[in-house]
C-alpha positions as CSV (number, residue, x, y, z in Angstrom):
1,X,19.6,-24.3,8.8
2,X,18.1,-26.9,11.3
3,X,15.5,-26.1,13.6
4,X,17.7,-26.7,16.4
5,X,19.4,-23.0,17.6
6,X,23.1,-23.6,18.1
7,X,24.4,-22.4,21.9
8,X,24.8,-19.1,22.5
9,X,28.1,-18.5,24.4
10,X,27.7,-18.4,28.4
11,X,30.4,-15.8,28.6
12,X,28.0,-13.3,26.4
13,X,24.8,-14.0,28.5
14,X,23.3,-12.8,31.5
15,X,23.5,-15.2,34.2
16,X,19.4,-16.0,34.1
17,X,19.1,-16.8,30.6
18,X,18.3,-20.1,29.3
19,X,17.6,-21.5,25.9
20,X,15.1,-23.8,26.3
21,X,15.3,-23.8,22.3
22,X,14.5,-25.4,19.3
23,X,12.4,-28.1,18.3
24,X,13.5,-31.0,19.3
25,X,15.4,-29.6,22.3
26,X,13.4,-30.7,25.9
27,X,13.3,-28.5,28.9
28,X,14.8,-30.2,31.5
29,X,12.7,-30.8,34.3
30,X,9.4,-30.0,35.0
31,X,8.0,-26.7,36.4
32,X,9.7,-26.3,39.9
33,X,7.0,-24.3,41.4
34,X,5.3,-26.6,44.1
35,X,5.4,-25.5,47.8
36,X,7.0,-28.9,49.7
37,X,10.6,-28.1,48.9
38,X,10.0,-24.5,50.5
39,X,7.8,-25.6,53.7
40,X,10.8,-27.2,54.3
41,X,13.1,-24.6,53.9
42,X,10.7,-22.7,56.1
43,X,11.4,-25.1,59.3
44,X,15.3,-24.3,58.8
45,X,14.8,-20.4,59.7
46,X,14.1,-19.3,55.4
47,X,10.9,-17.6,54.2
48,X,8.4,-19.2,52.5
49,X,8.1,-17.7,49.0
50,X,4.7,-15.3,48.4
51,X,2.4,-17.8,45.9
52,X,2.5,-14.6,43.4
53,X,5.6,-13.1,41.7
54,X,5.5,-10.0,39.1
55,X,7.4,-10.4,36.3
56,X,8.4,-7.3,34.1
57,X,8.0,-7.5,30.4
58,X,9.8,-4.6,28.7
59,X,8.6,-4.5,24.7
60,X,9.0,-2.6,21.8
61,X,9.0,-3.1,17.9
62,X,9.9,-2.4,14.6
63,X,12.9,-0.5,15.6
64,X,14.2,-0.3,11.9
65,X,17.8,0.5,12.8
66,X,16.6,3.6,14.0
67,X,19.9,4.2,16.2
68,X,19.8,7.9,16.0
69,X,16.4,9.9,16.8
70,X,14.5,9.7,13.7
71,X,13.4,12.8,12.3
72,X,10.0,14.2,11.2
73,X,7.0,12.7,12.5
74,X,8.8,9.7,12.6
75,X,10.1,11.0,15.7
76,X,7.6,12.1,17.0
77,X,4.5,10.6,19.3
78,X,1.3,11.4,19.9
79,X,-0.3,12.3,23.2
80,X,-3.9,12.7,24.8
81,X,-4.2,14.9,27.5
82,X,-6.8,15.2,30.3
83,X,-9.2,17.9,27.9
84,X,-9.7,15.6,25.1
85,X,-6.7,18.2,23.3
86,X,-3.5,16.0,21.8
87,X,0.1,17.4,22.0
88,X,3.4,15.9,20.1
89,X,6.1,14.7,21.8
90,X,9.6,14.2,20.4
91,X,11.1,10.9,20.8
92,X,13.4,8.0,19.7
93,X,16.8,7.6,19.6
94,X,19.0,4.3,21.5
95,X,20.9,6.6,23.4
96,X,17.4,7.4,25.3
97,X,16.4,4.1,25.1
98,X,18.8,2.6,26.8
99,X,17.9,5.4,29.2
100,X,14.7,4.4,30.0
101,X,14.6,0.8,29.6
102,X,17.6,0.7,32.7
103,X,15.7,3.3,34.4
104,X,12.5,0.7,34.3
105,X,14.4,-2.0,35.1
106,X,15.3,-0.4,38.3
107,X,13.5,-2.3,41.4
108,X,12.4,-5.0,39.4
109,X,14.4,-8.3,39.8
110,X,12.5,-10.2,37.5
111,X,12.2,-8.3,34.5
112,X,12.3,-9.8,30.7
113,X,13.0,-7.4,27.6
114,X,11.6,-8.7,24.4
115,X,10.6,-7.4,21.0
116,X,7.8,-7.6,18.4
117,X,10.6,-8.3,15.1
118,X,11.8,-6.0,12.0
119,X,14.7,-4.5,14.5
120,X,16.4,-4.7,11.6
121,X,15.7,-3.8,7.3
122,X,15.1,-0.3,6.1
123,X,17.3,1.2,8.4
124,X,19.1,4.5,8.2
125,X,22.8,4.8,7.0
126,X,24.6,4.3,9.9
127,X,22.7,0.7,10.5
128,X,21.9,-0.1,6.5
129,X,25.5,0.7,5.4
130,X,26.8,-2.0,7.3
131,X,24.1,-4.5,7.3
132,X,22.7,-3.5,10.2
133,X,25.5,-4.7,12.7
134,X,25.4,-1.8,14.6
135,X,21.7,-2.2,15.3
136,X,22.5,-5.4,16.7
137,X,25.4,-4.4,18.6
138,X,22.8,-1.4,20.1
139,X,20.3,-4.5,20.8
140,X,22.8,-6.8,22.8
141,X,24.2,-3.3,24.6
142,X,19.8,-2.8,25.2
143,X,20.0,-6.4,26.9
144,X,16.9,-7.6,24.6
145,X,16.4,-11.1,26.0
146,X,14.3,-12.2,22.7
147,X,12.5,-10.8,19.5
148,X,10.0,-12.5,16.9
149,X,11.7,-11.8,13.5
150,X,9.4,-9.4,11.4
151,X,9.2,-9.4,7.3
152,X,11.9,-7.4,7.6
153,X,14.6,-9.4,8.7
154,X,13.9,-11.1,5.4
155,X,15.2,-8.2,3.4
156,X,18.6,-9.9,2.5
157,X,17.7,-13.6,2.5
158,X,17.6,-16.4,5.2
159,X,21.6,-16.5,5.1
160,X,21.8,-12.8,6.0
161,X,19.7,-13.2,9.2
162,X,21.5,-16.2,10.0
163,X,24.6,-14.4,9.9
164,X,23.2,-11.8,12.3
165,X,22.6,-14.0,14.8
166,X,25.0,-16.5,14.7
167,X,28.3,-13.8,13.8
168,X,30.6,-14.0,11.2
169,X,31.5,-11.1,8.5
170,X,29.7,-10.2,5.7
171,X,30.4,-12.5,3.0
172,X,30.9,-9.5,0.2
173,X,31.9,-6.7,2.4
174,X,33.9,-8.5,4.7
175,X,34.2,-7.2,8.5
176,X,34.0,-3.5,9.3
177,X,36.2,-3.7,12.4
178,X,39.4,-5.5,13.4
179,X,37.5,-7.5,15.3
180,X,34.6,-10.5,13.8
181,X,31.1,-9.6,14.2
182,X,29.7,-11.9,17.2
183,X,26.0,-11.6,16.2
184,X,23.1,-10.9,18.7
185,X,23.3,-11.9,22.0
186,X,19.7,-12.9,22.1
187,X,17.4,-15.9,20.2
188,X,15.7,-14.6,17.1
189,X,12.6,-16.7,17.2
190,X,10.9,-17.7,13.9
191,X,8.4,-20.7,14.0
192,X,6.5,-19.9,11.3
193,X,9.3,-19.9,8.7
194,X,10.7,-23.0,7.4
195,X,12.9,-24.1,5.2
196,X,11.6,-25.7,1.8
197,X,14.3,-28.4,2.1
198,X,14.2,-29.3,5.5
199,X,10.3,-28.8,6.5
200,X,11.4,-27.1,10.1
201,X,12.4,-23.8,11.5
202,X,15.1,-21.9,9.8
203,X,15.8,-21.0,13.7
204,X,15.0,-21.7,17.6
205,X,10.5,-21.3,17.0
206,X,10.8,-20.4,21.2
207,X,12.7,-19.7,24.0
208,X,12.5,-19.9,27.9
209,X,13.1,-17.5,30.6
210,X,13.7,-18.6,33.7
211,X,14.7,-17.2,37.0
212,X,14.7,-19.5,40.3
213,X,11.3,-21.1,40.0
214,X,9.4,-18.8,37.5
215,X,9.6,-19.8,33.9
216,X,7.9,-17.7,30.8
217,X,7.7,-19.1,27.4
218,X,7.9,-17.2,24.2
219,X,7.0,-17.8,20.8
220,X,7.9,-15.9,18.1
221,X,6.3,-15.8,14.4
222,X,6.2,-13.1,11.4
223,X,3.2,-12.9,9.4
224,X,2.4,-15.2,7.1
225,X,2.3,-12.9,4.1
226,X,6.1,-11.9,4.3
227,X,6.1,-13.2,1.1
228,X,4.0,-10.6,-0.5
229,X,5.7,-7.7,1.5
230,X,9.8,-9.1,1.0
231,X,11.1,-9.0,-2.7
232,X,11.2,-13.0,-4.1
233,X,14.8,-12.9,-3.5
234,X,14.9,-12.7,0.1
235,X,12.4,-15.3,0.7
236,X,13.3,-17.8,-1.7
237,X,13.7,-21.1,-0.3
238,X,11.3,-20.4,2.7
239,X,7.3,-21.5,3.6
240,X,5.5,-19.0,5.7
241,X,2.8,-20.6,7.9
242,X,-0.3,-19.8,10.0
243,X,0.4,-17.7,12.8
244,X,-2.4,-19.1,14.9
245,X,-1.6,-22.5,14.1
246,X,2.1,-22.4,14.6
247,X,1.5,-20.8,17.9
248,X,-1.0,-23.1,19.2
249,X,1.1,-26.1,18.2
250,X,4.3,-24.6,20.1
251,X,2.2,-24.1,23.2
252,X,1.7,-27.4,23.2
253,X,4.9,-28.2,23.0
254,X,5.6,-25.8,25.8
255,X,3.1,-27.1,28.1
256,X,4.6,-30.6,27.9
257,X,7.8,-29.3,29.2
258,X,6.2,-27.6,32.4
259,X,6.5,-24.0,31.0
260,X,2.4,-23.0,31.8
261,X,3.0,-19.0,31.4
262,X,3.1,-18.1,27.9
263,X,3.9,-14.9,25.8
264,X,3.3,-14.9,22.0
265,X,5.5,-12.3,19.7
266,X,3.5,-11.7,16.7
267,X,5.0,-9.7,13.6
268,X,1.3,-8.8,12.7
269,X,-0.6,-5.9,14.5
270,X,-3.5,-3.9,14.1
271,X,-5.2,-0.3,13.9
272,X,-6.4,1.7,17.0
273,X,-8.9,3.9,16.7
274,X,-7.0,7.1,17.8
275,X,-3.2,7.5,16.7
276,X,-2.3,9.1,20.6
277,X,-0.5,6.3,22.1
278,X,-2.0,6.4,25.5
279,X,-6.1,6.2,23.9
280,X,-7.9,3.5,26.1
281,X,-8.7,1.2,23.6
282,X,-10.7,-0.8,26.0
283,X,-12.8,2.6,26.7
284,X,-16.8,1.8,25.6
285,X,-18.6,3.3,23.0
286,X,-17.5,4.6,19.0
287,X,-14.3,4.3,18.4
288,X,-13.4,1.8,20.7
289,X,-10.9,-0.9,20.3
290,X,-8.4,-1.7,17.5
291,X,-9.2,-3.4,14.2
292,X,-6.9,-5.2,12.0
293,X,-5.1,-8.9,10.9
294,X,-4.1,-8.9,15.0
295,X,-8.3,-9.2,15.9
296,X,-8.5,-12.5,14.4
297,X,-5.3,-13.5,14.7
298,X,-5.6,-13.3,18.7
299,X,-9.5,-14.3,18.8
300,X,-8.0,-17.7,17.9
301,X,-4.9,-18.4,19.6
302,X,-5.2,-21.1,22.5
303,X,-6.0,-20.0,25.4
304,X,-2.6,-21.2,27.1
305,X,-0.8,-18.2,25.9
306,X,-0.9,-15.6,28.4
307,X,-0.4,-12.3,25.9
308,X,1.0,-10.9,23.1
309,X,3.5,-8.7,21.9
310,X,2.7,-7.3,18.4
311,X,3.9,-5.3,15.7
312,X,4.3,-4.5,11.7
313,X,1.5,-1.7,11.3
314,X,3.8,0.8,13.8
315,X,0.9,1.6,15.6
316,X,0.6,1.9,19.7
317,X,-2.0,0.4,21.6
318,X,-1.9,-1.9,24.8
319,X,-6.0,-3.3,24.6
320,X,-7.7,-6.8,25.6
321,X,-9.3,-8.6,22.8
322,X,-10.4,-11.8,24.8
323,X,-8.7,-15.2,23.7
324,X,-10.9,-18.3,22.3
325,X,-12.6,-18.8,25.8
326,X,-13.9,-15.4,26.1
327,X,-11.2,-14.0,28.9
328,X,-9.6,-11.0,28.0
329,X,-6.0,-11.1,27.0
330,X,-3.5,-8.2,26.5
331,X,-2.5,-7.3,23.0
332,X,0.7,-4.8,22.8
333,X,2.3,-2.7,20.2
334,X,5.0,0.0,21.3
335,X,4.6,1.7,17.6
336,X,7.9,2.1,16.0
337,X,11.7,3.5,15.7
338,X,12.1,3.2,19.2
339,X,9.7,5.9,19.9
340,X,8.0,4.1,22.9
341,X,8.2,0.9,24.9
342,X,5.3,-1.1,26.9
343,X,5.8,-1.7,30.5
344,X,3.6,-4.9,31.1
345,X,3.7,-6.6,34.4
346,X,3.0,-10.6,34.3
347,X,1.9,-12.1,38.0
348,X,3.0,-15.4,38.2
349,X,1.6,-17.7,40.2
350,X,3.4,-20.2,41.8
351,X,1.0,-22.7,42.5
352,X,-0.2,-23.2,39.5
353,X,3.1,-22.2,37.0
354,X,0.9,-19.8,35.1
355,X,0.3,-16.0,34.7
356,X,-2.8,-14.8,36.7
357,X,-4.2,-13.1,33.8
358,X,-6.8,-10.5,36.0
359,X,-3.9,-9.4,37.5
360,X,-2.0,-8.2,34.2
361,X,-1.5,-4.9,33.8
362,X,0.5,-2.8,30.7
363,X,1.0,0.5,29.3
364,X,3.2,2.0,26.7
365,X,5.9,5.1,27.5
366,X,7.6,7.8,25.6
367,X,11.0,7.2,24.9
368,X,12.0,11.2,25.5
369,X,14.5,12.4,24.6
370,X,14.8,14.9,28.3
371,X,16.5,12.0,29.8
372,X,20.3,11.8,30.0
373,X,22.1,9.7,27.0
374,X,23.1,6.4,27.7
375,X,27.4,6.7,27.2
376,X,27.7,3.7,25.9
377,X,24.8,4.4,23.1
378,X,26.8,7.8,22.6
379,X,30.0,5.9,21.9
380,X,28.6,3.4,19.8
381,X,26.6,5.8,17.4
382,X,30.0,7.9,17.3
383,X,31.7,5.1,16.2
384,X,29.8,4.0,13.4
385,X,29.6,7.3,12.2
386,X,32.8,7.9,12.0
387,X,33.3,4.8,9.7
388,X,30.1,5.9,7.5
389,X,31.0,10.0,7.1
390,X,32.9,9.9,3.9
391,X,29.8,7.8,2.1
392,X,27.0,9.9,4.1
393,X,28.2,13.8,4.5
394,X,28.4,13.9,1.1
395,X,25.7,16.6,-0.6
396,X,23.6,14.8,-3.9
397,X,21.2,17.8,-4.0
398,X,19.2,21.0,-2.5
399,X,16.0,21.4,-1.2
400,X,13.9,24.5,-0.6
401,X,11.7,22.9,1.8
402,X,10.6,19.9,3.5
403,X,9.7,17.1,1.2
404,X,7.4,14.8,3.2
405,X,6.2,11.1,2.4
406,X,2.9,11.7,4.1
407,X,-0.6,11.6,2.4
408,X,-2.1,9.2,0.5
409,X,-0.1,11.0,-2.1
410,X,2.8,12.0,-0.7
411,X,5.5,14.7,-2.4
412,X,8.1,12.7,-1.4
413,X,6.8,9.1,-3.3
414,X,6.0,12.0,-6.5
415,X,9.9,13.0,-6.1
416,X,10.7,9.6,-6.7
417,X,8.6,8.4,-9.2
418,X,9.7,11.4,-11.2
419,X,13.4,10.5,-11.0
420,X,12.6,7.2,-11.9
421,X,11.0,8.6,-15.1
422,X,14.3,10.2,-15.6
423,X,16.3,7.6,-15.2
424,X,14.3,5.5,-17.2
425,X,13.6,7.6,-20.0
426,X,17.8,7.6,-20.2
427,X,17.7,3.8,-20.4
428,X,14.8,4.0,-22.8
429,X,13.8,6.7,-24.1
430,X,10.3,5.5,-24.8
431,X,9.6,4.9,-21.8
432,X,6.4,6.3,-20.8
433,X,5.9,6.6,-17.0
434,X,7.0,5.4,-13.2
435,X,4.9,4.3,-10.6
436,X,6.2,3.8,-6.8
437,X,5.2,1.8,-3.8
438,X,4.7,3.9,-1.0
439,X,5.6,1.0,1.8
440,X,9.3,2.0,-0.1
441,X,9.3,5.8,0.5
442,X,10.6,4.9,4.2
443,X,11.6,8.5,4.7
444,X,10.9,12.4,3.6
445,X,13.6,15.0,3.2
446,X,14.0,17.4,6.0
447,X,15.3,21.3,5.3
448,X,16.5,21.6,8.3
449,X,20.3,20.4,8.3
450,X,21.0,17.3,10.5
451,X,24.4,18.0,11.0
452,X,27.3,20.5,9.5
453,X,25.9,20.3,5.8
454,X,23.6,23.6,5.9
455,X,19.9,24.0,5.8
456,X,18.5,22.7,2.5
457,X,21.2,20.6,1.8
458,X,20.6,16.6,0.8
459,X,23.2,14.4,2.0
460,X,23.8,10.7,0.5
461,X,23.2,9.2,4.4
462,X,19.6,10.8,4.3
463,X,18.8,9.4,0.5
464,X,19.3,6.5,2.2
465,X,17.3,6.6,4.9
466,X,14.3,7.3,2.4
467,X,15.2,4.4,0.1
468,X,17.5,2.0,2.0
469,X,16.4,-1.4,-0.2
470,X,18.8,-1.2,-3.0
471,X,16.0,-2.3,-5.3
472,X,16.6,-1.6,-9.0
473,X,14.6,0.4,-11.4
474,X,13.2,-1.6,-14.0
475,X,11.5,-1.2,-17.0
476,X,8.4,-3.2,-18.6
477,X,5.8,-3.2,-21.5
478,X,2.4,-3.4,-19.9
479,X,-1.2,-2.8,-22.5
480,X,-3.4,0.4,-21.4
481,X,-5.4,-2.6,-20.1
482,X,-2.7,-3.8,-17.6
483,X,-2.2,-0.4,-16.5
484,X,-5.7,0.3,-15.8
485,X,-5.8,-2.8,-13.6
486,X,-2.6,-2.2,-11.5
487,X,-4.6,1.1,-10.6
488,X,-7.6,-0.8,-9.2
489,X,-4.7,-3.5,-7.8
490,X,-4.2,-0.4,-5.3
491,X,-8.1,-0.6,-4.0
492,X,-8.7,-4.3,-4.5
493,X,-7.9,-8.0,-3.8
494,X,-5.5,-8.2,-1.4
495,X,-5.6,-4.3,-1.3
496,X,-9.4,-3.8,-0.1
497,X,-9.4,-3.1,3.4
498,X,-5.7,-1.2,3.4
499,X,-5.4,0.4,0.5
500,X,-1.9,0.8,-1.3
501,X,-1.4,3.9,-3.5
502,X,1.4,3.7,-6.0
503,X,3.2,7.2,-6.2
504,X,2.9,8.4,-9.9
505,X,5.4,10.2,-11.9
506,X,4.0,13.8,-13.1
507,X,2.7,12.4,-16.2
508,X,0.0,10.0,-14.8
509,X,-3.1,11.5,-13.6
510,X,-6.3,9.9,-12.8
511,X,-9.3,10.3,-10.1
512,X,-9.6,7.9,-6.4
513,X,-13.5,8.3,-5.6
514,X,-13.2,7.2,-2.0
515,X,-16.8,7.4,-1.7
516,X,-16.6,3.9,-3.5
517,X,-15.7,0.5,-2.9
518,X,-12.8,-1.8,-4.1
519,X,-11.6,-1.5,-7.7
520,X,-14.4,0.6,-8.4
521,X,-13.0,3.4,-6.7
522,X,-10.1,4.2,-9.4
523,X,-12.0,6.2,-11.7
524,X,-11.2,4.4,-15.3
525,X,-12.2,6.9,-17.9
526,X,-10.2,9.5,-15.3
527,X,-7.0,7.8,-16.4
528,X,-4.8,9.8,-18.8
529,X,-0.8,9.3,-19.5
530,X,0.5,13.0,-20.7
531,X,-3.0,14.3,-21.2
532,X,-4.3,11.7,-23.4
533,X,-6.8,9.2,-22.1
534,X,-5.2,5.4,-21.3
535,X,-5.9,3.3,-24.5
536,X,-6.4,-0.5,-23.4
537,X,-5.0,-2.0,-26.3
538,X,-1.6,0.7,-26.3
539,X,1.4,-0.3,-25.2
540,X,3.3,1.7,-22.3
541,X,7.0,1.2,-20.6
542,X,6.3,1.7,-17.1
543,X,9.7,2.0,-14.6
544,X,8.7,0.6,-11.4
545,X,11.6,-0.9,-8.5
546,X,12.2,-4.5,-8.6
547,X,10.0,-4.9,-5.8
548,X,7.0,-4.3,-7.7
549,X,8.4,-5.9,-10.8
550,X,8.0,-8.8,-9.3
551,X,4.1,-8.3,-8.6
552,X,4.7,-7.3,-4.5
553,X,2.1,-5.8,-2.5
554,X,-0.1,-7.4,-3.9
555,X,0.4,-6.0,-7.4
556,X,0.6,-9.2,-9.3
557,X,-0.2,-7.4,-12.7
558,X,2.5,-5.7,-12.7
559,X,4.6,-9.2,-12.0
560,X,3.5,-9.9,-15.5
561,X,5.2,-7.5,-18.0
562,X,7.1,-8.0,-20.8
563,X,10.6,-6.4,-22.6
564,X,12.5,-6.5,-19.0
565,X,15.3,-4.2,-18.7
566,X,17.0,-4.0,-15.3
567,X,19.2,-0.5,-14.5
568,X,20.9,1.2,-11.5
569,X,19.9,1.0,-7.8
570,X,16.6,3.1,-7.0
571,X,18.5,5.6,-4.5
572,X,21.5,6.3,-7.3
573,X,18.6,7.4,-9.4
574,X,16.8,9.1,-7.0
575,X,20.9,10.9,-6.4
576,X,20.9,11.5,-9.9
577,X,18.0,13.4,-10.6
578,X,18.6,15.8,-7.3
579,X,21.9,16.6,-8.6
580,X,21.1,17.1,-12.0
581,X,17.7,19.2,-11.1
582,X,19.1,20.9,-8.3
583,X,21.7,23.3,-7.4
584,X,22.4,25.8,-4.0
585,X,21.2,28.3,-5.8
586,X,18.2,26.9,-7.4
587,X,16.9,24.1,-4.9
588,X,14.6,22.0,-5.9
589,X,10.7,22.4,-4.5
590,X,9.0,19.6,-3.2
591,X,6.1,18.6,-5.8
592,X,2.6,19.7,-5.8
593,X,0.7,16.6,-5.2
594,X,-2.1,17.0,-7.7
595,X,-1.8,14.2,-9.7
596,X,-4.9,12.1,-8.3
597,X,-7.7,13.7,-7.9
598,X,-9.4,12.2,-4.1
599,X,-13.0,11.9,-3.6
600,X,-14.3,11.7,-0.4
């Protein structure tokens, strides 16, 4: 694809929008901000314009195709009160999104909604099911003016994404409706990625707003290790560059055009200190502040850009972490599933074409769900569900209480590690063990029925919704050796500062001495496969999903075994273990999670 965006059709586009585009495309005209033209408007009987106008920006992030309220505490936020106490606060769901963000909207005649990417990928049935169409039908319904793509949006190739936002049907599946699928209304922005072949953009790197004489500029990017979080598959063919640098070159090019007021949307975020998403982050003292890839990352961009909206670690914060000349810049995140959005108001200045940064001002809200639905959101969601019942009402097991994928090890990642034992002891019977990466577990099993189904009752819709990649289970030879270092993979390298525990399977137990640092803290002589102490010069068949087959998350070990055998889709063995060790009268019980050991 060329960098150059292809037009999006007027008729589908709300009067103010302009592409300002791709590389290669100018802006026409410089920044028509200067007073003279108005003075002289003012001697004919019309008002001068004030020197400062506020400009809304409406944000949120990492959406995931949540279209539905998301159950769990993946629907939930949250929130510290005036005491220093917390409270939790339901929320999600596009039908009260739509809800709010029209309610904020109100009074504000220059207002901007744009997003932090990964709208789309792991999504829930109704979205996933139909490769995530209705997600962007919800979007375009939301009036999302713009969105940075995230890793996510990588999850079925370049081709895929282009397909969402230019239309067309699926190429296997074909089109759900009787009518073509006309892609998203807005410009997904991706500087940062480029194509192999062609050296630019696989599409538009920014876009500009423009009302009358205000113009905003945004520039969106992912981060620049998609490759190590997206299987091989989906990014093949693609470079991932420097955030920073791609953002300062694009301001550049920005700033030649006239466009002075800058947002960045960075797929890359940090960690606050406190998970309540209305913490000060910019309070003094302990604690203070958020840490993370986004410190750096915003530390270094060019002073030109004005703030930025953030994402990928579903965390909320709205802090300053001041920009390369020392001023302090905002930094968003609205968390994730369309549990909150960020209110930030942008004062442009007139005179000058740029945002009078002292004067910025943000903070994130709860999407409740005590608002009224939106009817259109209703209608769609109704819609889509209709055409995804017969697939998602169906039962695949029972449950005799909630199976979450919290923890560091969660019972719902031991769930599925066990059934792709199972499974692969079927395809092998000498395999040994299965190990899962918890980024994968997307989801836990709720008792509580969602719909008609009854209480303890696992549909196929929310198997999905805990593994929606369709990776495969493979199988591999690895030596004790190998094994040993996939373990300290978890607390090392590119692991260190954010660890990533694999889920085990029952038969794998060893001890994580916290109290440690890096590989050091997977306890080596603690390792035992059945009961039996890892020998380094043994073989063992390990089951893993093709994801970590091909050494992601930074698991390059286990990118490196031999004796490949490729079976079923993760989530139809994850279907056939439920079934087959589970029944309505003799539900399964989520697992103890005992299998490592944590020192702290």
């Amino acid at each position: 694809m060329p960098a150059t965006s292809q037009p999006y059709p007027s008729s589908r586009r709300r009067t103010y929008r302009l592409l300002a585009a791709a590389a290669g495309l100018a802006t026409a005209g410089a920044l028509a901000a200067a007073l003279p033209a108005d003075a002289h408007d003012a001697q004919h009987g019309k008002p001068l314009p004030s020197r400062y106008q506020d400009v809304q920006l409406l944000s949120f992030n990492d959406l995931h195709g949540n279209l539905e309220p998301p159950s769990g505490s993946s629907g939930r936020v949250t929130e510290l009160q005036a005491d220093g106490t917390t409270k939790t606060i339901d929320a999600g769901g596009v039908e009260y999104l739509a809800t709010h963000l029209r309610e904020a909207r109100k009074g504000n005649a220059y207002s901007i909604t744009a997003a932090g990417g990964d709208m789309v990928g792991a999504s829930p049935l109704i979205s996933g099911l139909f490769h995530d169409e209705p997600t962007i039908e919800a979007l375009n319904k939301l009036d999302l003016d713009v969105t940075s793509v995230g890793n996510h949006e990588f999850d079925e190739g370049a081709k895929e994404l282009a397909r969402l936002q230019y239309g067309g049907c699926h190429p296997t599946a074909g089109c759900y409706t009787d009518e073509e699928f006309g892609g998203a209304d807005f410009p997904y922005l991706a500087a940062n990625v480029l194509s192999e072949k062609t050296g630019k953009p696989i599409l538009a790197p920014y876009w500009v707003w423009k009302k009358k004489d205000v113009k905003i500029g945004f520039i969106g990017v992912t981060l620049e290790d998609t490759p190590g979080v997206v299987s091989a598959e989906g990014v093949k063919g693609l470079k991932f560059k420097d955030e920073v640098e791609t953002i300062n070159k694009y301001a550049k090019v920005l700033q030649r055009q006239g466009v002075k007021s800058i947002v960045a949307l960075i797929h890359e975020g940090g960690l606050p200190a406190s998970g309540a998403y209305n913490y000060d982050c910019d309070s003094p003292g302990a604690g203070a502040g958020v840490s993370g890839p986004i410190v750096d990352i915003a530390k270094n961009i060019t002073p030109s850009v004005d703030a930025l909206v953030t994402g990928h670690t579903h965390a909320a914060y709205a802090c300053t972490i001041p920009d390369p000349s020392g001023k302090p810049r905002t930094v968003t995140s609205a968390a994730s599933f369309g549990r909150l959005y960020t209110d930030t108001t942008l004062t442009y200045d007139r005179f000058t074409g740029d945002i009078a940064r002292t004067a910025v001002k943000s903070a994130n809200h709860v999407v409740t769900r005590t608002v009224a639905k939106a009817p259109d959101m209703t209608e769609l969601i109704s819609r889509w569900n209709t055409l995804a019942a017969p697939v998602g009402n169906r039962a695949i097991g029972y449950i005799s209480a909630d199976i979450p994928n919290t923890g560091t090890e969660s019972p719902m990642g031991d769930l599925i590690a066990d059934a792709q034992l199972a499974y692969g002891k079927e395809l092998d019977p000498g395999t040994d063990l299965a190990l899962m990466n918890p980024g994968g577990v997307r989801a836990g099993l709720t008792y509580a029925a969602k719909g008609g189904e009854g209480d303890g009752v696992v549909t196929y819709a929310e198997g999905f919704t805990v593994q929606p990649f369709s990776n495969t289970v493979n199988l591999q030879d690895f030596t004790g050796a190998q094994l040993i270092q996939v373990l300290k993979e978890q607390v090392s390298g590119t692991n260190t500062s954010a660890p990533k525990i694999l889920q085990p399977s029952a038969n794998l137990t060893y001890t994580l001495d916290l109290t440690k640092t890096g590989a050091d803290r997977v306890v080596t002589d603690s390792i035992k496969v059945n009961g039996t102490a890892v020998d380094p010069a043994a073989t063992y068949r390990i089951a893993t999903n093709s994801f970590l087959a091909g050494g992601g998350d930074g698991f390059t070990t286990l990118g490196q075994g031999t004796g490949d055998l490729v079976g079923t889709d993760d989530l139809a063995a994850l279907q056939q273990y439920l079934t087959a060790n589970s029944s309505a009268t003799a539900p399964i019980a989520p697992p103890v999670t005992n299998r490592i050991t944590i020192v702290q």
